[in-house]
N, C-alpha and C positions, 0 to 999 in steps of 0.2 A: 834699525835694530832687527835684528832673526826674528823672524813671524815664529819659529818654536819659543818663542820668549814673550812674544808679545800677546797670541791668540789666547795662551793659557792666564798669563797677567789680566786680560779683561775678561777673562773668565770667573776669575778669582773678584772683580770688582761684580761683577753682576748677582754672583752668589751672596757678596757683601750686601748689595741691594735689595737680593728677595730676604734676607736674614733682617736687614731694618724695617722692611714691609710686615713680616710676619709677625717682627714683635708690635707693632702697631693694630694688626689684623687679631694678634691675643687681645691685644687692648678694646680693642672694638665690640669684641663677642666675648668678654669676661663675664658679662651677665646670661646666656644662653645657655641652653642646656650642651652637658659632656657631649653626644653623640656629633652634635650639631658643631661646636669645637674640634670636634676629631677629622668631621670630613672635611671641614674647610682646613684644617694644617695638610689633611693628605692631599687637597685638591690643591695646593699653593706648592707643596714640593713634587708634587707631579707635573705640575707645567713649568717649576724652573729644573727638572729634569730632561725633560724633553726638549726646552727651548734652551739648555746650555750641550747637549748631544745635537741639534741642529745647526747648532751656531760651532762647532767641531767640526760637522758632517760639511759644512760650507766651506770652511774654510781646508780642508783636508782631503776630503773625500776626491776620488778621478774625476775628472770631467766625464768619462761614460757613464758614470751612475748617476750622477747629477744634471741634469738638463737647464736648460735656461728658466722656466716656466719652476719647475720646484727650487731651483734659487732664490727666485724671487718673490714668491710663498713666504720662503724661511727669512728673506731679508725683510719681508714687511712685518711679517709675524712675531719676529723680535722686535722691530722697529717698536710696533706699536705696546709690545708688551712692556716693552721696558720706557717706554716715555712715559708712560702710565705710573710706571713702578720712581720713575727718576719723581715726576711731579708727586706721589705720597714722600717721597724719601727731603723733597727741598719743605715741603711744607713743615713737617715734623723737624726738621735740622733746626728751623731756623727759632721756633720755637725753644729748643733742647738748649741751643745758644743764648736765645735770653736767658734761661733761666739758671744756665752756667754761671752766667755775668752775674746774675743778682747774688746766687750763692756764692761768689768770691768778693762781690762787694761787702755779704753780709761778713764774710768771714774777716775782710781788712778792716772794717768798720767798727764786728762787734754785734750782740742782737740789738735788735731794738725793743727798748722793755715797753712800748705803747703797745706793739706786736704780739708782744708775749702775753698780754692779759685781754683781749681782743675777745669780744663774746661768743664771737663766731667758733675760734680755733680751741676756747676752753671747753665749747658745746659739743666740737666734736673737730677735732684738732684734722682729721686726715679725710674730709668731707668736701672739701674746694680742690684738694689736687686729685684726689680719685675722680672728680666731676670733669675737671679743668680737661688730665689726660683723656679719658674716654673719650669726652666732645669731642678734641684733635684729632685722637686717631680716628673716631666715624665722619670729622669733613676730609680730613687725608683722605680717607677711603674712594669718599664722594669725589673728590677732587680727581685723585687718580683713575678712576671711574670716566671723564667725561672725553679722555681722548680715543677710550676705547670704545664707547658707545658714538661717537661722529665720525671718528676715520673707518670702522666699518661699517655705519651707516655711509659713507661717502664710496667707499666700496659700491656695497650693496645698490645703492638709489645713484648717488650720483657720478661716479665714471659713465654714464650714459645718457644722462639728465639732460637731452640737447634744447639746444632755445636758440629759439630767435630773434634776432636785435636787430633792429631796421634803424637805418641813418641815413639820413638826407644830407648829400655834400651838392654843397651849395658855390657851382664853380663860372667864375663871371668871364667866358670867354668861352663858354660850353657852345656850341652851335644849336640852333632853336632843334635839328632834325633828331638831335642824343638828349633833348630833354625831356625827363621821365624814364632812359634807360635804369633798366633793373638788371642790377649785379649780386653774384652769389659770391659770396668766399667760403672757402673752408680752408687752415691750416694743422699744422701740427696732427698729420693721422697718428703717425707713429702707430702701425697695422701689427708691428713686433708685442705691444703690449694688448691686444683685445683677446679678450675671453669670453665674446656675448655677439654671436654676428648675426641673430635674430635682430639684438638691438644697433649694431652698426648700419644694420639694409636699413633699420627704421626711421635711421638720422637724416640715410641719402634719400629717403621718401618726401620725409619731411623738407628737405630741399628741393628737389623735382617738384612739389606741390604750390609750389612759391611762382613756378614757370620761371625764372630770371631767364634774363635776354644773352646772358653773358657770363659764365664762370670764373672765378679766377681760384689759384690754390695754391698758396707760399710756404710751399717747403717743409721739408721734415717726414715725407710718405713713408720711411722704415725709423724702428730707431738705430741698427748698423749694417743690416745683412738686406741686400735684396731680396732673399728668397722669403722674407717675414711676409711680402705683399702677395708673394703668390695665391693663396686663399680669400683675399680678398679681391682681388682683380673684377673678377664676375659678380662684383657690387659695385666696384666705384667704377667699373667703364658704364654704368648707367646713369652716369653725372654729364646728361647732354645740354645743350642750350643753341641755340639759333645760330648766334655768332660765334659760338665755339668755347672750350674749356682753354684758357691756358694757365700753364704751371711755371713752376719754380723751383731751385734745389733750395735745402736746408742745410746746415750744420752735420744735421744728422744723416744726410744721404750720403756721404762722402767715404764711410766708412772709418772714420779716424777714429773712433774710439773701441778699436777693434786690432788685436796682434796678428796679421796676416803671414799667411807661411813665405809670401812676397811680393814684391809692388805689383807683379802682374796678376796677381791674386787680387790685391783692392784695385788696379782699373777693370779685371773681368766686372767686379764687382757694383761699381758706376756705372757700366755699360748696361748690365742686365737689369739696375734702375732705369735708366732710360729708357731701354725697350718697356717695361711696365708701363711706364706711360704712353706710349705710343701704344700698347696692347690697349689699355682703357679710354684711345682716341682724344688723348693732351695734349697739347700745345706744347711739349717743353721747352721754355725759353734759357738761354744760356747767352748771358750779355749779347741779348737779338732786342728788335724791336718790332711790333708790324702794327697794320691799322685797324682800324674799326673803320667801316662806311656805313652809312645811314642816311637816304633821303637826300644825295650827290654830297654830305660834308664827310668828314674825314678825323678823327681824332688818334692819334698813337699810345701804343700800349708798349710799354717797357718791361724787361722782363732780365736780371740779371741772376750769376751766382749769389751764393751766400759770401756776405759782405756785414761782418762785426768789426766794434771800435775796441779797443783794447786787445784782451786774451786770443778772440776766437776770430775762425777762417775769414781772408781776405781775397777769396777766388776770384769774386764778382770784380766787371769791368764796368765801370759805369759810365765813361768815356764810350767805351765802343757799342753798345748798346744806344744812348743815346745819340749818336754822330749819325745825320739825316734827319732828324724827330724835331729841329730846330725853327721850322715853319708851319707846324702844327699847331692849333690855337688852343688843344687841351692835351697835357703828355699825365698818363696814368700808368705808377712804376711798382712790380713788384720784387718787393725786395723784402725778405725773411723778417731780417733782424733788425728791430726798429730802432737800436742805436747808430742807425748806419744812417738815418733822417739828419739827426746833429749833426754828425762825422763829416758827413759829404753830400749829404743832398742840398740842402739848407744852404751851405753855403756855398758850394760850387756850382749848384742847375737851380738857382731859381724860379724858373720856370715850370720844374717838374711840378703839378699842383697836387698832386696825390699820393702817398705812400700808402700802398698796401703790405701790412706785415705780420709777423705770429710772434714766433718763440718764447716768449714767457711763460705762457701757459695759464698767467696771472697767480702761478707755483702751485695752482692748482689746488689751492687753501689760504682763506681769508673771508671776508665781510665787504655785503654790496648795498646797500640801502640807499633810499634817496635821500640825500646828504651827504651821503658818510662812504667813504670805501678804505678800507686798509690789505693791505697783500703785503709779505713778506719780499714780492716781487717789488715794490717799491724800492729800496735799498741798494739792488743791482740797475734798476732800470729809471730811469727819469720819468719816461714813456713805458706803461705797462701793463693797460688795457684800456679800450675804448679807440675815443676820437679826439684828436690832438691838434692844434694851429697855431701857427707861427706867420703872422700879414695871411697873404695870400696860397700860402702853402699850406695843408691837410697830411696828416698819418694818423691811419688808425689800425690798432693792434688787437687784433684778433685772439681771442683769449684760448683757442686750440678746439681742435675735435676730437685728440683723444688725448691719451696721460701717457707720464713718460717713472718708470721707478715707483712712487707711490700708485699700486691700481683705482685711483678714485678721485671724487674732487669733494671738497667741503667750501662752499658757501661760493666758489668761483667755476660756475657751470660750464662746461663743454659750451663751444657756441658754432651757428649758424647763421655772417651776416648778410642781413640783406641791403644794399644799397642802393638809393633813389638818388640819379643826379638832376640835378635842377638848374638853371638858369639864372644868374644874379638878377 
């Protein structure tokens, strides 16, 4: 359909939206004083004035006047506004439906004369639905209320909230001289989306403080444009370790989800990612392999493109990367996308004993308790945070270091893992 058809049609739905809010938000504060009703109507059509001139000005407006960083303001900003306003608007619907249904049942049926002489209704006939509506609309309210109070608290507190998770892979073919080596991951920077590089040095501190013997980093360092990392550079080339940093491309380094003026526009593009890492002294591996030595043994680290099962990019070689790595007694592989563990590691390199990966994000909202974990990331991913096994094979998926579209995390933390290899 014509975007002149479409942009002004969910326009016209959104204004529907704040009109069934406001008559619920009258409902709410019928008992308040005038003054106190006037600023809350003015304060409710001033922000879907604003947030329907925004959501125009986005979709409309030049790309010169518009930047990437105030798009994405406006696309969270409505985001949040109106999920908010959607969850008052479903609570109240569904109520408005029963009670549709009853008055049509009452009307097919007839009254019911026990109803009509009911002490309640004769005492004061209009006393239960005056109660009934107001309570509605003040939990709508409450209800509507609690995505805007956690997605910018998740702003606010957690797009930065880094932690750290220590895991012991327990790998039985480890050489006595790599046990106890300590590994650092970090994935998913995506450097396009920070707005706080006091707290970005603070995460890479927090890593450096750990000392790990070995970094490793799976992909995703922009989220399209290389030039997003240039301001970060002179923080994460202070991500050193003994045995060295190596990395990984991402989905997102490739630049695909970008309209380039032409191909030689996105491979400038990849190239001047690559230089980035080599400016912050990485490792960048591209279907390569090399080793680790420690104390005369020997273990292989594998290092491919990004490699997804289904939709997404299939660059990675994992043939030519692995070919030589086949008399090694421990191979540690990274690779992004941890659908790519099922797809073809599993069952084509059984040997490989470790997958290191990111890209979920863990969707960067959801619940972690002991017991209990739910992500929305579940549903796309089988594997979707943590540490995973299948016999003798290990993936564990890295829940991200930074955010990608929504700025923030709720209840699924930025993380920094540390890992302890041990000795069967």
């Amino acid at each position: 359909m014509n975007k002149l058809l479409i942009i002004p049609l969910a326009a016209l739905l959104f204004l529907l939206v704040d009109w069934y809010v406001f008559q619920a938000l009258k409902t709410a504060t019928q008992h308040a004083s005038l003054s106190v009703q006037r600023a809350l109507a003015y304060a409710h059509w001033s922000i879907t004035a604003v947030s329907l001139l925004a959501f125009f000005l986005y979709h409309f407006a030049p790309p010169d006047l518009l930047g990437p960083r105030a798009r994405l303001v406006i696309m969270v900003g409505l985001f949040i506004n109106y999920l908010s306003k959607v969850l008052v608007v479903v609570f109240l619907l569904i109520d408005d439906l029963i009670r549709l249904g009853r008055w049509g049942l009452q009307k097919f049926n007839g009254p019911n004369p026990q109803a009509s002489v009911a002490p309640s209704a004769i005492s004061n006939p209009q006393s239960d639905p005056i109660l009934r509506s107001e309570f509605l609309a003040k939990a709508a309210m409450v209800a509507g209320a609690i995505p805007v109070v956690s997605l910018t608290w998740g702003i606010i507190s957690g797009a930065h909230d880094y932690r750290i998770r220590r895991v012991k892979l327990v790998l039985k073919n480890l050489p006595r001289s790599f046990d106890g080596l300590k590994i650092a991951q970090l994935s998913d920077i995506h450097s396009g989306s920070f707005f706080n590089k006091t707290a970005v040095k603070g995460g890479v501190e927090m890593l450096l403080a750990e000392k790990p013997d070995v970094v490793f980093f799976t992909g995703d360092l922009v989220n399209n444009q290389a030039s997003e990392v240039r301001d970060y550079i002179s923080i994460f080339d202070k991500v050193k370790a003994p045995l060295g940093v190596f990395s990984t491309l991402g989905n997102h380094d490739y630049g695909d989800y970008v309209a380039w003026e032409s191909e030689a526009a996105k491979r400038q593009n990849l190239k001047d990612l690559m230089e980035a890492h080599r400016l912050m002294g990485w490792n960048l591996m591209t279907d390569t392999h090399t080793t680790l030595k420690q104390g005369g043994d020997e273990i292989a680290i594998l290092g491919i493109q990004n490699w997804g099962s289904g939709r997404w990019p299939k660059y990675g070689n994992l043939a030519k990367a692995y070919a030589g790595t086949e008399n090694f007694p421990v191979k540690l592989l990274l690779s992004h996308d941890p659908s790519h563990w099922d797809a073809q590691v599993r069952p084509q390199f059984p040997d490989i004993d470790v997958q290191f990966a990111g890209h979920t994000h863990g969707f960067q909202f959801g619940i972690e308790v002991p017991g209990f974990r739910w992500s929305p990331a579940q549903y796309a991913y089988r594997q979707w945070a943590g540490l995973y096994s299948e016999g003798a094979q290990q993936l564990y998926v890295n829940r991200g270091y930074g955010y990608l579209g929504y700025p923030g995390r709720v209840g699924i933390l930025p993380e920094i893992t540390i890992y302890e290899l041990k000795m069967a």
